[in-house]
N, C-alpha and C positions, 0 to 999 in steps of 0.2 A: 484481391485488393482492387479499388475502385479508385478512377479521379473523384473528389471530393466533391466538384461541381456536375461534372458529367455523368459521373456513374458508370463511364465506363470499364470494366474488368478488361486487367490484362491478361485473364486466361493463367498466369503461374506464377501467384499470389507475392508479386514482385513490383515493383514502382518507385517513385521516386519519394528520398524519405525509407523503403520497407526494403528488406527487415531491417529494423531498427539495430544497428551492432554500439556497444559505448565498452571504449577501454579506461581502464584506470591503472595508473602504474605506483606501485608502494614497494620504494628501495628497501623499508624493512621487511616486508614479507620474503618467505626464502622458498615460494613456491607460487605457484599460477594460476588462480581460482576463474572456475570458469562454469558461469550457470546461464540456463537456457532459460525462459519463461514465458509460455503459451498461456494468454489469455483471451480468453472469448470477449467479448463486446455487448452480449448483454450490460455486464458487469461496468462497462464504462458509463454506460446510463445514468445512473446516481453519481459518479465523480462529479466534485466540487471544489472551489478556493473562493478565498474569501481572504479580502488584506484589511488588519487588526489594526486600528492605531493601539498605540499604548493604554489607553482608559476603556478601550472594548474589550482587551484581554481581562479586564477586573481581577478583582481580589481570586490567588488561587485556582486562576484561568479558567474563571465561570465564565468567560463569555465566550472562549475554544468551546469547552464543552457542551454549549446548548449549541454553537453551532453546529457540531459533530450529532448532536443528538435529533437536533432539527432536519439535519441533511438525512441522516438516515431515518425518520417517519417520512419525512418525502419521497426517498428512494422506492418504499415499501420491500413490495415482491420481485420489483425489473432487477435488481444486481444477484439476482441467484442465490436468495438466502439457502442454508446457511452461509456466507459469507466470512472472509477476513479480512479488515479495514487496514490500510494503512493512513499514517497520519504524517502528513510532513510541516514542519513547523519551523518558520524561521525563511535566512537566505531573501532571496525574492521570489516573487511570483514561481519563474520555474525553476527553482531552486527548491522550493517547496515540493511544485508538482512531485519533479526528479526522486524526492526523498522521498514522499507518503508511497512509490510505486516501489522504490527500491526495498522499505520497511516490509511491505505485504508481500515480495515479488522473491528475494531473497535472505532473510532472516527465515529459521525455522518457525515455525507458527507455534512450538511449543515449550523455546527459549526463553530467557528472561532479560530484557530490558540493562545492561549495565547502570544505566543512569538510575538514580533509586528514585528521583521526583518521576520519571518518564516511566518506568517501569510501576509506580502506583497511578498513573495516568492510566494508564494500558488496562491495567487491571478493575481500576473502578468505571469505565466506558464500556467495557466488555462488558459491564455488570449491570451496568444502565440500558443497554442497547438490548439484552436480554429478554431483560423487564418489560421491554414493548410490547411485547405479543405477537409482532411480525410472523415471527417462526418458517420454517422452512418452506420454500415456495411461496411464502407471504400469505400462507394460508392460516396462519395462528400455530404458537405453542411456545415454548421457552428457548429454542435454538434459533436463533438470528445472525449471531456473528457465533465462528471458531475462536478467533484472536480477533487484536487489535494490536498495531505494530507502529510504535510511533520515530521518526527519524527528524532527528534539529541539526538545525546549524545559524551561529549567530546569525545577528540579522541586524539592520541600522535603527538608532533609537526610535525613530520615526512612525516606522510601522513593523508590523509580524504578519506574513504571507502563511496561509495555513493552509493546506490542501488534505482532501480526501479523496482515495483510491481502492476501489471496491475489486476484491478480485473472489471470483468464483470458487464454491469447495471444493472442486475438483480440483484446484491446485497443477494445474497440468506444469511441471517445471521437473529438470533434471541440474545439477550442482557435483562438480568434484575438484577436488584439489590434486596437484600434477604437481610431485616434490622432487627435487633435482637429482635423488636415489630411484628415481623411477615410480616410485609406489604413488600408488590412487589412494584416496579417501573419498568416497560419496559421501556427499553432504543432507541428502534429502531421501528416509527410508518414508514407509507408508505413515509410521508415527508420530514426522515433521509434516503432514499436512495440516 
C-alpha cells in the first residue's frame, strides 16, 4: 500500500484507511457472517458512478443501462475480463459505491437476485455486456462478464447514484457463517465464483 500522493509504500501492506474492516450488526441474524475480499486493482480501473436525475433513468431504466454498457466498452480489457460487475443503485453517491462492491464482493456469483425487477436486470446486462465481444483479456469472444450483481436502496426523489464495480475472475474471497451451536457453513465453494 502507497501514500496516494507520494507513492510511498509502507513496506506491510498497511496504512491509513487499509485494510479496509466495515461491521454490520443484524439483531435478527442468529449467527456471525464474516467474509474476506481480496481484490486486485486492475479491476478498479473501469469502476464508475454517475448520479441519475429522475428523467435520465428513462422508461424501464434505459438510461442505467447504457450507462452500464457504455462503462463497460470503455473499460475494455483493463478490469480483467472475464469479469463480475456489481451494480449499485440508489442511496448516495457512496451509498451506491458501498452497494455495487458489496453485490460483486459478497453475493455468490451464481445466486439469483431476490428482487424479480433486479434480478431481470442482472440477467439482461449479463446478456448485453456478452454481446460486446470484449471477451476474455479483452482480446475478443463471448465471455466478458461471469455475473452481474445489482444492490438498491432507496434513494431521494431527486436524483439516483448508480455505481459500477469491476472485480476480477479470480474471485479471490473466502465467507463463512459462525452459528451459536458452534457449526461453520462456508459460504463460497469453487462453483460461487
Amino acid at each position: 500500500m502507497v501514500h496516494p500522493l507520494t507513492r510511498k509504500n509502507t513496506g506491510d501492506n498497511s496504512g491509513a484507511g487499509v485494510p479496509n474492516i466495515e461491521l454490520e450488526y443484524d439483531s435478527a441474524l442468529s449467527f456471525v457472517e464474516l467474509v474476506i475480499s481480496f481484490k486486485g486493482c486492475g479491476a478498479e480501473l473501469g469502476n464508475a458512478v454517475k448520479i441519475f436525475t429522475p428523467a435520465q433513468i428513462g422508461e424501464n431504466a434505459k438510461g442505467i443501462k447504457e450507462f452500464v454498457i457504455d462503462t463497460v466498452i470503455k473499460a475494455g480489457g483493463k478490469p480483467c475480463p472475464p469479469f463480475a460487475l456489481g451494480i449499485g443503485i440508489g442511496g448516495q453517491m457512496d451509498v451506491a459505491a458501498k452497494l455495487s462492491r458489496r453485490a460483486v464482493s459478497t453475493r455468490k456469483w451464481t445466486d439469483h437476485n431476490p428482487d424479480p425487477d433486479l434480478a431481470a436486470m442482472e440477467e439482461e446486462l449479463l446478456d448485453k455486456i456478452n454481446q460486446l465481444g470484449i471477451g476474455p483479456g479483452g482480446i475478443g469472444g463471448k465471455s466478458t462478464a461471469l455475473a452481474v450483481k445489482i444492490g438498491m436502496s432507496y434513494t431521494h426523489t431527486a436524483i439516483c447514484p448508480v455505481a459500477l464495480n469491476f472485480h476480477c475472475w479470480v474471485a479471490r474471497r473466502a465467507g463463512m457463517r459462525i452459528y451459536p451451536d458452534g457449526k461453520i457453513q462456508y459460504l463460497f465453494g469453487e462453483e460461487d465464483k
